[in-house]
Each structure stands twice: as C-alpha cells, then as structure tokens.
C-alpha atoms as a printed R data frame, in Angstrom:
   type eleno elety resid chain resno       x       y       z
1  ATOM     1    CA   UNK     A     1  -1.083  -2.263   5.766
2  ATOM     2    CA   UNK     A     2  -2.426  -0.623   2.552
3  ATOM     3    CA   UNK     A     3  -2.351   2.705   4.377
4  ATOM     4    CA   UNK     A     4   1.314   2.342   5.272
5  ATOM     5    CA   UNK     A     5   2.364   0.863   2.551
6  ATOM     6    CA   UNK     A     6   1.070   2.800  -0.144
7  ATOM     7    CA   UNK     A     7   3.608   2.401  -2.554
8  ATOM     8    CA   UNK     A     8   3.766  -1.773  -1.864
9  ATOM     9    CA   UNK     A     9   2.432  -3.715  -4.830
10 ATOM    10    CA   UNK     A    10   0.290  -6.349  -2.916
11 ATOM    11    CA   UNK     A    11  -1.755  -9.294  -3.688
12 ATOM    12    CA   UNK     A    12  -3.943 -11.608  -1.639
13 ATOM    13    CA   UNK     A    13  -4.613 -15.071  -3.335
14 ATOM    14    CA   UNK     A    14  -6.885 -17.637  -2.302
15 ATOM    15    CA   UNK     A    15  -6.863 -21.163  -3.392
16 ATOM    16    CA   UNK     A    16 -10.310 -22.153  -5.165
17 ATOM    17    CA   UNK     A    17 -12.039 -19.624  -3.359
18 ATOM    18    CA   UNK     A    18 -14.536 -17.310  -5.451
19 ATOM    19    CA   UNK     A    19 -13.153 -13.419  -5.424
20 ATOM    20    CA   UNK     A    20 -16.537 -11.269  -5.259
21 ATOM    21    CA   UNK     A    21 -17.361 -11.664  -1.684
22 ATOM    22    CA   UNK     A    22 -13.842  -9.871  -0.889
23 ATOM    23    CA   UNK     A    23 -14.118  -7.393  -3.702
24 ATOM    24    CA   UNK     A    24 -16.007  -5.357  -2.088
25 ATOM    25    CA   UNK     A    25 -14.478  -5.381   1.312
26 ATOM    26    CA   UNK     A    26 -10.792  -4.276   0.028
27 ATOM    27    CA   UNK     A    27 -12.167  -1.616  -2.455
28 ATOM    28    CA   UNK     A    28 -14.001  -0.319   0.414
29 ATOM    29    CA   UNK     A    29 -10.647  -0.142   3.145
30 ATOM    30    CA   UNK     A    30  -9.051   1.159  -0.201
31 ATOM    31    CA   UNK     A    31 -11.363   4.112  -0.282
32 ATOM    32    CA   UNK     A    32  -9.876   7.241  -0.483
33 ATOM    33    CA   UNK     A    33  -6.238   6.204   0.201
34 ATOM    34    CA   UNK     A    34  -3.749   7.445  -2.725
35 ATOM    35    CA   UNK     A    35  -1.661   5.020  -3.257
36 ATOM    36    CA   UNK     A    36   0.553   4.359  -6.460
37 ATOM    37    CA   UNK     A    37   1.045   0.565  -5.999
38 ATOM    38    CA   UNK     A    38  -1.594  -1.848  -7.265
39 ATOM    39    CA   UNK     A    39  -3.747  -4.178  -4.956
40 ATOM    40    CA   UNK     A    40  -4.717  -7.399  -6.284
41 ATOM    41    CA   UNK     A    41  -6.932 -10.143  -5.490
42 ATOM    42    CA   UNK     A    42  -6.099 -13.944  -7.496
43 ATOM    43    CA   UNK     A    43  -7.561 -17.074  -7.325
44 ATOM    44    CA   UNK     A    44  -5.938 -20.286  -8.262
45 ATOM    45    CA   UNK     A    45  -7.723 -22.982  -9.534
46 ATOM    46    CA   UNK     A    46  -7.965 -26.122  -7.267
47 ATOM    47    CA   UNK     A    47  -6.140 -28.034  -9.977
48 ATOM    48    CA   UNK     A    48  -3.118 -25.574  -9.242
49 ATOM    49    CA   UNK     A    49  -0.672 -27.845  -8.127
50 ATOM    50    CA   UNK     A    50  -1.061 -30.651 -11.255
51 ATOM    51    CA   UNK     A    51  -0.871 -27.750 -13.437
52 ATOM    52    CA   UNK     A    52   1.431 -25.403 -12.669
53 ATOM    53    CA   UNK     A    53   4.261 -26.874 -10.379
54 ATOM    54    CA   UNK     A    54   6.341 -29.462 -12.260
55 ATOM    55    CA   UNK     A    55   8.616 -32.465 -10.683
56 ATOM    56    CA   UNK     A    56  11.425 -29.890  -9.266
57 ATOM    57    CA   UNK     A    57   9.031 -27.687  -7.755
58 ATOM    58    CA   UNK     A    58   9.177 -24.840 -10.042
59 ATOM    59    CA   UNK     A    59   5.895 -23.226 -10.907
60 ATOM    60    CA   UNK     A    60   4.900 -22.078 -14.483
61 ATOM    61    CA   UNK     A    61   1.832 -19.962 -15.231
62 ATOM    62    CA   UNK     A    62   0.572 -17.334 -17.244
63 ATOM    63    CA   UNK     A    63  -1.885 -14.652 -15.738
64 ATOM    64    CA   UNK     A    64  -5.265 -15.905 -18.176
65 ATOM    65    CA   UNK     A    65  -4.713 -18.580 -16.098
66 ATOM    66    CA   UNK     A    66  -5.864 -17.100 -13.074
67 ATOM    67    CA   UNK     A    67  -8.900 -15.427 -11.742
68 ATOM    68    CA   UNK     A    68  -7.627 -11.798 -11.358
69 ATOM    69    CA   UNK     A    69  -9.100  -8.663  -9.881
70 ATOM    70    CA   UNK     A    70  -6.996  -5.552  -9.723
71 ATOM    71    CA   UNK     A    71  -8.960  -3.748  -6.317
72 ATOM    72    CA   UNK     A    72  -9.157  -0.033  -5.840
73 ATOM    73    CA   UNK     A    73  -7.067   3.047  -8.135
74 ATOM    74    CA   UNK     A    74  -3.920   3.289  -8.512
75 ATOM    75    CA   UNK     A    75  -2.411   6.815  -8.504
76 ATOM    76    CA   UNK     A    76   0.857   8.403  -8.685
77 ATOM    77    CA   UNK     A    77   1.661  11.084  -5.961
C-alpha cells in the first residue's frame, strides 16, 4: 500500500497502544520509497471516547491531544 499509493496521506491509529514498537517497522517498509504524502502513526488515549465524542456522536479533538508520530520522509516528485 505505501508503495502504490505514494501520494495517499495515511495514518494507522491504535487505541491505547504505545507507538515505538511500530515505529520502527513502518520507517523501515518506508525505506527508500519517494513518496510525497505523509505516513502517520496516532494513538488515542483509552479515555477517548469520554473525551472526545459528545452525546450526538460527533468527535472533537485537537492534535496535542494525541500521541503522534509522523513515520518516514516526505518528498515531492
């Protein structure tokens, strides 16, 4: 996928799951590959769903509220 899609903006999240161990693993398939579309790995909190998703089901977050790690370069073509 991040070979074919190279100009895709993806992002992986996990839910209360610590990043580093995966860090490593998607830099490494990112090795190499120009791509001009960012990859990024997020965490949310396990408290997510009290904080960020009110009665109606909308969500509301800022980014500082995340763990965030922006994997690999990003280049233009």
């Amino acid at each position: 996928m991040l070979r074919r899609y190279r100009d895709t903006h993806i992002e992986v999240a996990k839910w209360s799951t610590c990043l580093d161990p995966y860090v490593d693993p998607v830099n490494g398939a990112l090795g190499g590959l120009r791509r001009s579309a960012a990859v990024d790995l997020i965490c949310f909190p396990v408290d997510s769903t009290e904080r960020f998703i009110d009665q109606d089901g909308h969500m509301r977050l800022t980014f500082n509220e995340l763990e965030w790690v922006c994997a690999g370069e990003t280049r233009g073509f």
